[in-house]
C-alpha positions as CSV (number, residue, x, y, z in Angstrom):
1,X,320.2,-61.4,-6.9
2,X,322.0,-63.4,-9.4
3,X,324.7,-61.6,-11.6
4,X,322.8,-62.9,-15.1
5,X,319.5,-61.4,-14.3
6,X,321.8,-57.9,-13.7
7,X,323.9,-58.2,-16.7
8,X,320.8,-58.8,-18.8
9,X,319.2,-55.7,-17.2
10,X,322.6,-53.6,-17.5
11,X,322.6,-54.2,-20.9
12,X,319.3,-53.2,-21.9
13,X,319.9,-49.8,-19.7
14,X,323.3,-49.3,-21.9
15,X,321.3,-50.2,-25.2
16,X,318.5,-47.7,-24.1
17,X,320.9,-45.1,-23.3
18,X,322.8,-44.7,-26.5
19,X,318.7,-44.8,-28.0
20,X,318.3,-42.1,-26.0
21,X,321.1,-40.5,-26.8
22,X,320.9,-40.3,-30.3
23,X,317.3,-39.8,-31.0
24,X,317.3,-37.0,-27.6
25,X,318.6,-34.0,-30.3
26,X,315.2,-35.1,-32.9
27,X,313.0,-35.7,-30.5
28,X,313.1,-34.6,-27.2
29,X,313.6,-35.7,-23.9
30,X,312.6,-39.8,-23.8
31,X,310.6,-42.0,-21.3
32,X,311.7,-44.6,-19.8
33,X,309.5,-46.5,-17.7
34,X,311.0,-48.7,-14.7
35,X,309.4,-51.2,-12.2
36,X,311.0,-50.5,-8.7
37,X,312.3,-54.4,-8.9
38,X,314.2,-53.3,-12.2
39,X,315.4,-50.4,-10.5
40,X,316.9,-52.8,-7.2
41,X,319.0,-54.2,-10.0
42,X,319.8,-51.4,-12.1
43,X,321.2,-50.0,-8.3
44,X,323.1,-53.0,-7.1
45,X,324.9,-53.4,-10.7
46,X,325.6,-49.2,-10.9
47,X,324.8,-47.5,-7.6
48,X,328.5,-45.9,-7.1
49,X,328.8,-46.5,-3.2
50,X,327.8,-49.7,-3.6
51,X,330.7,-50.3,-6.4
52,X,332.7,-48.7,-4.0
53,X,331.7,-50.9,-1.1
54,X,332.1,-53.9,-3.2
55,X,335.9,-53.8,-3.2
56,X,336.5,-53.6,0.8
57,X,335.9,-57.6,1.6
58,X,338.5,-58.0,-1.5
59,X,340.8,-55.6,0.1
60,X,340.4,-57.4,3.4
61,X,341.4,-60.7,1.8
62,X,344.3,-59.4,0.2
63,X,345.1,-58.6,3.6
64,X,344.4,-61.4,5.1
65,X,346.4,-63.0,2.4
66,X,349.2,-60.9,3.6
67,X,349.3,-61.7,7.1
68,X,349.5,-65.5,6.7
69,X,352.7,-64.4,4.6
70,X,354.2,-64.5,8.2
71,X,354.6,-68.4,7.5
72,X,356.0,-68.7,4.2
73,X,359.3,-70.0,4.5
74,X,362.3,-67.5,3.2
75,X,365.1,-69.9,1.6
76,X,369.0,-68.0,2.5
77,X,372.4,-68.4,1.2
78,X,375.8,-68.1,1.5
79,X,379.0,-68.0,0.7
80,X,382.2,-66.7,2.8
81,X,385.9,-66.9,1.8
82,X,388.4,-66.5,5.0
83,X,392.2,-66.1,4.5
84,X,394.9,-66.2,7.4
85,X,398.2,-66.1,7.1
86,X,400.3,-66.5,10.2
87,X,404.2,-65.5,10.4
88,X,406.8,-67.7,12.7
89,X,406.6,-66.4,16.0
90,X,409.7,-67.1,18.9
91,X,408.9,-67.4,22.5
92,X,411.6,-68.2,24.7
93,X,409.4,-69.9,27.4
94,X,408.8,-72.3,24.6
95,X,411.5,-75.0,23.7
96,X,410.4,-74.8,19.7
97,X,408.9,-71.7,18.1
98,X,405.5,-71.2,16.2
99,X,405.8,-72.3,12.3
100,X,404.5,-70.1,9.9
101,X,401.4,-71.4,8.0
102,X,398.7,-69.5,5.9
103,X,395.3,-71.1,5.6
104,X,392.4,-70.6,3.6
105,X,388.4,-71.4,3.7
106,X,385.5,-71.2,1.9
107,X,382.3,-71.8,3.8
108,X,378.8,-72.4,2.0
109,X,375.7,-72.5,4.2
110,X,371.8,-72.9,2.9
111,X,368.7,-73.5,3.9
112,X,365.4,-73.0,5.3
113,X,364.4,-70.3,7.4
114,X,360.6,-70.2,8.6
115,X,357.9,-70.0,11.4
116,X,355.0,-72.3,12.2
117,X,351.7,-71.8,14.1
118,X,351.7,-72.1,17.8
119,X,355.1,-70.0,17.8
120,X,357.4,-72.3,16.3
121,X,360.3,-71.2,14.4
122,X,362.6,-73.5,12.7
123,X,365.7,-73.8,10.3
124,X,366.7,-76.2,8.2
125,X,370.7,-76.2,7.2
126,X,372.6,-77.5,4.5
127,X,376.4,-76.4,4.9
128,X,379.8,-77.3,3.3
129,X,383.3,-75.9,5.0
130,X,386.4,-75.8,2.5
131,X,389.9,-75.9,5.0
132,X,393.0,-75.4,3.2
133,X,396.3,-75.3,5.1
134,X,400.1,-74.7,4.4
135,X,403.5,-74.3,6.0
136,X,405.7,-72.7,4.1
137,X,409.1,-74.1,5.3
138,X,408.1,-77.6,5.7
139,X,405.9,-77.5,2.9
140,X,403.3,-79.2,4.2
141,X,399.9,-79.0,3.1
142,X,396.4,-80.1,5.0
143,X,393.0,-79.8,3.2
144,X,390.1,-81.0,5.2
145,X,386.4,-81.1,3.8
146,X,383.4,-80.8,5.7
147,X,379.7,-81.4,4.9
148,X,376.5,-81.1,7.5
149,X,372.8,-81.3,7.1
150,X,370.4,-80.3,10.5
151,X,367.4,-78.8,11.7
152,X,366.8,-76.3,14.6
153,X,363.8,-75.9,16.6
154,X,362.4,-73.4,18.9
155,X,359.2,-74.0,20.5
156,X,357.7,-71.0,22.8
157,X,356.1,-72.7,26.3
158,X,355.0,-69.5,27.5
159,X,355.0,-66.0,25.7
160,X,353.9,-66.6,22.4
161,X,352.9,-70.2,23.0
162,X,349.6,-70.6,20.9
163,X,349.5,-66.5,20.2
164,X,352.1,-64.3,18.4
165,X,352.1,-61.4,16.8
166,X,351.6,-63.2,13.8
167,X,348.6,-65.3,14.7
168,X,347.3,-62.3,16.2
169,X,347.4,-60.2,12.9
170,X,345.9,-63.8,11.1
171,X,342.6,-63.6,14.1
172,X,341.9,-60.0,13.6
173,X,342.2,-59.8,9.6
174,X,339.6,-62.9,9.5
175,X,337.7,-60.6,11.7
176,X,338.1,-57.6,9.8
177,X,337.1,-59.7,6.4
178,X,334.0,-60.7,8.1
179,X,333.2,-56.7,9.1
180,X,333.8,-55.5,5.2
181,X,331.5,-58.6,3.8
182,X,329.1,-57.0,6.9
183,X,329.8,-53.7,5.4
184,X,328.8,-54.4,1.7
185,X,325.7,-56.2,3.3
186,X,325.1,-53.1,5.1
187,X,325.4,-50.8,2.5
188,X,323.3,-52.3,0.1
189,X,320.3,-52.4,2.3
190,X,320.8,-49.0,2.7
191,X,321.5,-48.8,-1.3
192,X,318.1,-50.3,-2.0
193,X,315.9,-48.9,1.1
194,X,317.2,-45.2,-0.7
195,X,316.3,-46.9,-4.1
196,X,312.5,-47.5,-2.8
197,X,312.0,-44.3,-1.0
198,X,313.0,-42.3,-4.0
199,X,310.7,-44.6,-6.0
200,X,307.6,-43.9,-3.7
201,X,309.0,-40.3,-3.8
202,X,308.9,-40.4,-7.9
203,X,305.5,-41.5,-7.6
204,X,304.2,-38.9,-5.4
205,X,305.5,-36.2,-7.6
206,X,304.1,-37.7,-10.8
207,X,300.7,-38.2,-9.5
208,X,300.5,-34.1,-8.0
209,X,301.1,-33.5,-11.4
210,X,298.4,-34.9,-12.8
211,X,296.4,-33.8,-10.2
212,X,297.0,-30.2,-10.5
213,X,296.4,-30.7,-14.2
214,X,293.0,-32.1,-13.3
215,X,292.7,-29.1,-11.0
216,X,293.4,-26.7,-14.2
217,X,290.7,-28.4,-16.5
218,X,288.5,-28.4,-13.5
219,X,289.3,-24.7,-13.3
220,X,289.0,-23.7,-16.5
221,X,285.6,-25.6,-17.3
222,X,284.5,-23.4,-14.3
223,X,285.9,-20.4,-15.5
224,X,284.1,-20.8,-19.2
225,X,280.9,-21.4,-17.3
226,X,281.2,-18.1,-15.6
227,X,281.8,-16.5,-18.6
228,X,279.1,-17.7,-20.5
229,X,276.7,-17.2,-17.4
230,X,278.4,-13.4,-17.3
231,X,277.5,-12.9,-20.8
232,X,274.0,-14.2,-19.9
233,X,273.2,-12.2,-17.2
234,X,272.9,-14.8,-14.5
235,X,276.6,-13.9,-13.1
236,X,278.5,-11.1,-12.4
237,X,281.9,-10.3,-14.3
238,X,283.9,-10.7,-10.8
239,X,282.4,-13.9,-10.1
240,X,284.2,-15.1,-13.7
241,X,287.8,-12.8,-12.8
242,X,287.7,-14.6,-9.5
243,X,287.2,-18.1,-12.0
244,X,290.2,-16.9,-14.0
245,X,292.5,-16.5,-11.0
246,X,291.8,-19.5,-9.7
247,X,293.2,-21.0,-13.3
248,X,296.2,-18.9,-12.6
249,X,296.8,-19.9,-9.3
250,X,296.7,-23.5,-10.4
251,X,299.0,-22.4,-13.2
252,X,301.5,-21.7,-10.5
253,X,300.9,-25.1,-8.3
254,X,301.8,-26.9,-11.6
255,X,304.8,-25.4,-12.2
256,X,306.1,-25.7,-8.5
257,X,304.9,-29.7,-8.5
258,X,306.7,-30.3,-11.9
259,X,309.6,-28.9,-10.7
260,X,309.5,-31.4,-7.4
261,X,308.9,-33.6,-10.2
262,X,312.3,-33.2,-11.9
263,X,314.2,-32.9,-8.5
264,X,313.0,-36.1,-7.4
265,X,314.0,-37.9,-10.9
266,X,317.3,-36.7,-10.7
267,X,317.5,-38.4,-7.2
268,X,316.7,-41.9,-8.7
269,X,318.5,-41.5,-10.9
270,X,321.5,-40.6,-9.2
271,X,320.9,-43.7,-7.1
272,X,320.4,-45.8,-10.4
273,X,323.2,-45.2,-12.4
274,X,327.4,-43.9,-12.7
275,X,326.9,-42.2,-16.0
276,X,324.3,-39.9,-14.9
277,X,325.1,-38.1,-18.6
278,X,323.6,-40.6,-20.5
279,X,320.5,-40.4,-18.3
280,X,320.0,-37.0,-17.9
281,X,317.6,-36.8,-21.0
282,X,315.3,-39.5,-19.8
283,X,312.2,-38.8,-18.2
284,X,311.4,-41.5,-15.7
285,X,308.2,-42.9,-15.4
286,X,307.2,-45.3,-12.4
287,X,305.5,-48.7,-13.8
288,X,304.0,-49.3,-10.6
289,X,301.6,-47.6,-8.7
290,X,302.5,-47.4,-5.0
291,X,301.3,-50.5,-2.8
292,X,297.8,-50.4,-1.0
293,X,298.6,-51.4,2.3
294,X,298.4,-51.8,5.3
295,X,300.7,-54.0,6.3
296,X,301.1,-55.9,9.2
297,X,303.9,-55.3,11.7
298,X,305.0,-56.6,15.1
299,X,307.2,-54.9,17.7
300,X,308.4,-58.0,18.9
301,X,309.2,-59.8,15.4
302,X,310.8,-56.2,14.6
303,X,313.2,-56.4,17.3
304,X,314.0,-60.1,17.1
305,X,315.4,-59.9,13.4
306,X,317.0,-56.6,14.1
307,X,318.9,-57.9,16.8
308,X,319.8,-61.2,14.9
309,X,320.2,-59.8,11.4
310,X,321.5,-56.3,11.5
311,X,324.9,-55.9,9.9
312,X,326.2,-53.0,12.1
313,X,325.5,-55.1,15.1
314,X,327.1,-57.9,14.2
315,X,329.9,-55.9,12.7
316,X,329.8,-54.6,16.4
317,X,329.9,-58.6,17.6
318,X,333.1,-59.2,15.5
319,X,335.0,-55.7,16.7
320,X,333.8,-57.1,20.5
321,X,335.6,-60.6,19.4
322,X,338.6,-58.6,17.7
323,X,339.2,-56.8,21.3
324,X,339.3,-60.4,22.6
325,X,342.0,-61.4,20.2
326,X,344.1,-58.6,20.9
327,X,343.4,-58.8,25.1
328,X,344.2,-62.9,24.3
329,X,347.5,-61.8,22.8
330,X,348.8,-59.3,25.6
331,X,348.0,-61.0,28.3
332,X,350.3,-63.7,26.8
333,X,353.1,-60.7,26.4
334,X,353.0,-60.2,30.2
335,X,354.7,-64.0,30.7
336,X,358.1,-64.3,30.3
337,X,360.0,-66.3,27.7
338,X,360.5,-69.9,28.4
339,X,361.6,-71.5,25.0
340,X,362.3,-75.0,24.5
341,X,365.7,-75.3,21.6
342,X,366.7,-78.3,19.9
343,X,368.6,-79.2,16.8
344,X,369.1,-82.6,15.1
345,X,372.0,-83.2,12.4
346,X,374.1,-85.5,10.4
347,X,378.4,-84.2,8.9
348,X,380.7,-86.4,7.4
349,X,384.4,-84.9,7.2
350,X,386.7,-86.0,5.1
351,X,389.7,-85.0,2.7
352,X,387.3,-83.9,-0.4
353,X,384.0,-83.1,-1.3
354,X,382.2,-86.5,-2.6
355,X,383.8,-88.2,0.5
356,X,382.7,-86.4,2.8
357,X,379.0,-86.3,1.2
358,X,379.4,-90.5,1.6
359,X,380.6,-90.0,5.5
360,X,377.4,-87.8,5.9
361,X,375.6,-90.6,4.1
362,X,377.2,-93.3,6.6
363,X,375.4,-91.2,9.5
364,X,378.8,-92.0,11.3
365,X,379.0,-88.6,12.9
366,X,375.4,-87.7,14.3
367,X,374.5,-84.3,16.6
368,X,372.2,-83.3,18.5
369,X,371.3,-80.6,21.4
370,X,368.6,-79.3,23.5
371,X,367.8,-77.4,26.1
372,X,365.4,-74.7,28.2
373,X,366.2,-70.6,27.0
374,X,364.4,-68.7,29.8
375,X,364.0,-64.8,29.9
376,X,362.4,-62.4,31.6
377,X,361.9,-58.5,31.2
378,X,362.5,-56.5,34.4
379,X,359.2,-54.3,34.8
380,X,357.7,-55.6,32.0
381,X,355.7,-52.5,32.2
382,X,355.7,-52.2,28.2
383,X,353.2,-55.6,28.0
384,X,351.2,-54.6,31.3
385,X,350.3,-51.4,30.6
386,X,349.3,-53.0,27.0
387,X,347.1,-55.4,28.3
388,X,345.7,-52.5,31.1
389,X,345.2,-50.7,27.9
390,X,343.4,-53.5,25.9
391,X,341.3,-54.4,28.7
392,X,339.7,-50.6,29.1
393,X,339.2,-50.9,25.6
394,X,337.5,-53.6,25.9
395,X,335.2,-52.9,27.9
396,X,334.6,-49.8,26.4
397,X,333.4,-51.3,23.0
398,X,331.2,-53.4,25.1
399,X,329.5,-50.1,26.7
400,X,329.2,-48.9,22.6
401,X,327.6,-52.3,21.7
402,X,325.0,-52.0,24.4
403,X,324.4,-48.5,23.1
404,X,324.1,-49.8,20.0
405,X,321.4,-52.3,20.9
406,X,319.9,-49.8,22.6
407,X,319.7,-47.3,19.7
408,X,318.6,-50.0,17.3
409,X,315.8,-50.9,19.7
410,X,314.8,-47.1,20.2
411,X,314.5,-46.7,15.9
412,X,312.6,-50.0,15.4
413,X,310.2,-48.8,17.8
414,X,310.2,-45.1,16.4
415,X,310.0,-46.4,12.9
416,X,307.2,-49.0,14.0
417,X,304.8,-45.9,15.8
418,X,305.4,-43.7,12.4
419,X,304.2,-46.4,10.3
420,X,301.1,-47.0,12.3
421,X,300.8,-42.9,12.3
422,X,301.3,-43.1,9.0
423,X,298.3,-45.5,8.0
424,X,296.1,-43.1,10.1
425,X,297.0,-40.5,8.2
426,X,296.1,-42.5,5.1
427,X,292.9,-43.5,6.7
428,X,292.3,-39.8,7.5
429,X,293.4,-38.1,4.1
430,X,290.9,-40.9,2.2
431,X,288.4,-39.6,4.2
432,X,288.5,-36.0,3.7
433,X,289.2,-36.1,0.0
434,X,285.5,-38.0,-0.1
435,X,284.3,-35.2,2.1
436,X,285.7,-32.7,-0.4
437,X,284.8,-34.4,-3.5
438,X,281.5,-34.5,-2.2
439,X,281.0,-30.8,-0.6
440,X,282.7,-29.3,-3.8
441,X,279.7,-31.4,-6.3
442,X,277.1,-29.9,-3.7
443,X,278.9,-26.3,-4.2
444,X,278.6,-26.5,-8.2
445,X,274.7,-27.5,-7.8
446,X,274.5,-24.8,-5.1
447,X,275.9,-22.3,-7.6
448,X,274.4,-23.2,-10.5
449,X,270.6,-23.0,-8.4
450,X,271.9,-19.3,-7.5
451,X,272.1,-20.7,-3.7
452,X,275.8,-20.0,-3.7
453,X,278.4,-17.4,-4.6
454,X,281.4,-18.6,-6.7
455,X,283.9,-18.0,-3.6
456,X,282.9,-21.0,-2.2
457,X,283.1,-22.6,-5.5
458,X,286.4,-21.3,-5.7
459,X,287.4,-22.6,-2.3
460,X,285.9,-26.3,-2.7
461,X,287.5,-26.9,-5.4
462,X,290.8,-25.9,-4.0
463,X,290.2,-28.1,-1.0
464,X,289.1,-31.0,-3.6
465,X,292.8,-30.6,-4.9
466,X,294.5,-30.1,-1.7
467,X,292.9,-33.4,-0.3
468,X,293.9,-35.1,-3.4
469,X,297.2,-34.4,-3.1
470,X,297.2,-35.1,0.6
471,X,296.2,-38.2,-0.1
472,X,299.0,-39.2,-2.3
473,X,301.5,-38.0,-0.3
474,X,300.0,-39.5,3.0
475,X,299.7,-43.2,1.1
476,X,303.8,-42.4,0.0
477,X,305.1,-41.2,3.0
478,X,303.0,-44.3,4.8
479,X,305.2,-46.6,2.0
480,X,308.4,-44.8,2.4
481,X,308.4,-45.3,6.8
482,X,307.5,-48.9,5.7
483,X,310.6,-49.3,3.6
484,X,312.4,-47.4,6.4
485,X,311.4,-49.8,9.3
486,X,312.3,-53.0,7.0
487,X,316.0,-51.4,7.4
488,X,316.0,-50.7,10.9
489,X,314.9,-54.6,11.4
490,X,317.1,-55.7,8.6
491,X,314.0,-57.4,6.8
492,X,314.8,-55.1,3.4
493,X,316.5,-57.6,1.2
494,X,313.9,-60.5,2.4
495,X,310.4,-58.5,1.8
496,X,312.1,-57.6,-2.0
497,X,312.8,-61.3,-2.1
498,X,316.7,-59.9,-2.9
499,X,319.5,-62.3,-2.6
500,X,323.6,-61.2,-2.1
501,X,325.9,-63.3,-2.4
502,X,329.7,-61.9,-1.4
503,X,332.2,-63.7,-3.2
């Protein structure tokens, strides 16, 4: 559903609300009349769970964010000042004693601290060493300047070679950013699917009260009759008391279906909107009238796009591949630590600073080293039992996966058998409102020839009305497990031609 489309509709909703609001105290309560497509927007731009839902794949990216933070490089310092001073010392196994001296130093390291991919950690060093020496007596002095520039590596060839702890955490947050885009998916199906039942709901409601409004002129049309045939002779004045109860009784279904009425507006619009203030003087009205049917629908094609498209089962999917990651990583714990170290460096030395940078320069006194670190926990039982743990865990979300499938396949099916139920029904309730449309015009004539008694009157009529209304609800509720089974086989957003994009 593109975002302009939903702005332009958001604003006309806030333009209509602040009409409503100000013209609500003059004149009442105001209509507003609403297609169900302008209501999949109006839901998707203010439904509150799906705002709510909306931030989780930003959260998960943030976190993601945060665990590739594991490779940023963190840049150190330092500075260290030593000072020895070291008194004559006599030692008569020695021919000549120990001269006093005092000697200073000033040490400045920097550099580059950091880990790579695969396990690799490396440092890069820049260092100057300040020597400063002095004997008292013979006052001598020596001052000695060293520079150095290297770089340290340490490559892991078997624990945490390929998988650390920080590639771990990178593998399961890509997962986990995946499961909240899933998640928004998710909810919004179920956003709009409540959106469309509430809709057919709306209409229902709406169209028993105009029903039972027919059902009171039809009453009271009767009722005058009686009374003028009463007056006339031709009737008895209980046939025309038993007319004017049944206006009474209709009175009272009236009053009970316009109060379903308002219950189920306030549903919608608690679906519709997050300022249900500004709506709560606005009388819905459904634009369009509720869809014919029947529709066709397959068990097979049902279960096919369920199983491919549902976003709780592929949410399940990514926590099965999530459980690999972390089984990868503590298998890998369980070897021990055979590290490959090496380090690669220039110094120069010399009597000051800027000659000693030159000897550096001159590459005249190159280091190196390498060499094998190996090390091995006794037990180890802290990484087995991790990986024995990860592994009944993992096969434990498998068994919840296969119950999943399971379940999903068991609701498709469920959902399938009440629709075709449901059209039966429809089928059915068509059929006996013809039969009572028809038996209550036979009734009247019968009546009105004396063949009849006005009970039976009474009674068609009240059958005409209950098989009117059963019809509207039967052709909802057919709608509504309709709207139900496009959830359960994830076909909602495609049948409403409703796009979602997850940025």
């Amino acid at each position: 559903m593109r975002a302009s489309s939903i702005q332009r509709w958001a604003a006309g909703m806030v333009a209509a609300g602040s009409a409503i609001c100000i013209g609500a105290e003059a004149s009442g309560p105001a209509s507003r009349s609403l297609t169900l497509p302008e209501c999949f927007e109006l839901a998707l731009q203010h439904n509150l769970q799906v705002q709510i839902e909306r931030y989780s794949p930003e959260l998960a990216r943030y976190n993601l964010n945060l665990a590739y933070g594991a490779y940023d490089p963190a840049f150190e310092v330092g500075l260290v000042h030593d000072y020895l001073d070291q008194p004559e010392r006599f030692d008569p196994k020695k021919a000549t004693p120990d001269m006093a001296y005092r000697q200073t130093g000033d040490l400045l390291t920097s550099g580059l601290v950091g880990q790579l991919p695969f396990g690799t950690s490396y440092s890069l060093d820049l260092g100057s060493d300040w020597l400063d020496a002095r004997n008292p007596q013979r006052q001598q002095d020596y001052a000695e300047t060293a520079v150095r520039a290297g770089l340290t590596v340490r490559q892991p060839l078997l624990r945490n070679f390929r998988i650390d702890s920080a590639a771990q955490r990178i593998l399961v947050s890509r997962k986990n950013l995946k499961i909240s885009e899933l998640s928004l998916r998710w909810q919004v199906m179920n956003t709009v699917v409540g959106v469309e039942v509430a809709y057919y709901d709306l209409i229902q409601a709406a169209e028993t009260v105009k029903l039972q409004e027919k059902a009171i002129e039809l009453a009271r049309t009767f009722a005058r009759e009686m009374g003028q045939r009463a007056q006339a002779g031709t009737a008895l004045a209980l046939d025309r008391q038993q007319a004017e109860m049944q206006v009474e009784q209709r009175q009272a279904d009236l009053a009970v279906a316009q109060e379903a009425l308002g219950t189920r507006q306030n549903a919608l619009k608690n679906l519709l909107t997050d300022d249900f203030a500004s709506w709560v003087a606005v009388e819905l009205e459904p634009a369009d009238p509720l869809p014919p049917g029947p529709a066709p629908v397959d068990l097979s094609a049902s279960w096919q796009s369920a199983m491919s498209d549902r976003p709780d089962l592929m949410q399940s999917r990514l926590e099965l591949e999530k459980q690999d990651i972390v089984l990868r990583y503590h298998r890998n714990q369980i070897f021990p630590s055979l590290d490959l170290v090496a380090s690669l460096g220039v110094a120069g030395v010399r009597d000051s600073f800027g000659d000693a940078i030159e000897d550096m320069r001159s590459v005249e006194h190159p280091y190196y080293s390498y060499g094998i670190v190996f090390s091995v926990p006794l037990g180890n039982r802290t990484a087995r039992n991790q990986y024995r743990a990860s592994q009944g865990l993992r096969k434990q979300s498998l068994l919840r996966h296969k119950e999943l499938e399971q379940n999903i396949q068991v609701r498709v099916d469920s959902e399938l058998r009440i629709v075709r139920l449901a059209w039966r029904r429809v089928q059915s309730a068509r059929q006996a409102r013809q039969y009572a449309e028809a038996a209550w015009e036979a009734e009247q004539e019968r009546v009105r020839r004396g063949l009849s008694i006005t009970y039976y009157v009474l009674e068609s009529q009240q059958k005409l009305t209950e098989t009117r209304v059963a019809e509207v609800g039967a052709m909802a509720d057919y709608n509504k497990a309709l709207a139900r089974l496009s959830l359960e086989d994830a076909t909602i957003l495609t049948r409403h031609r409703l796009d979602l994009e997850v940025k």
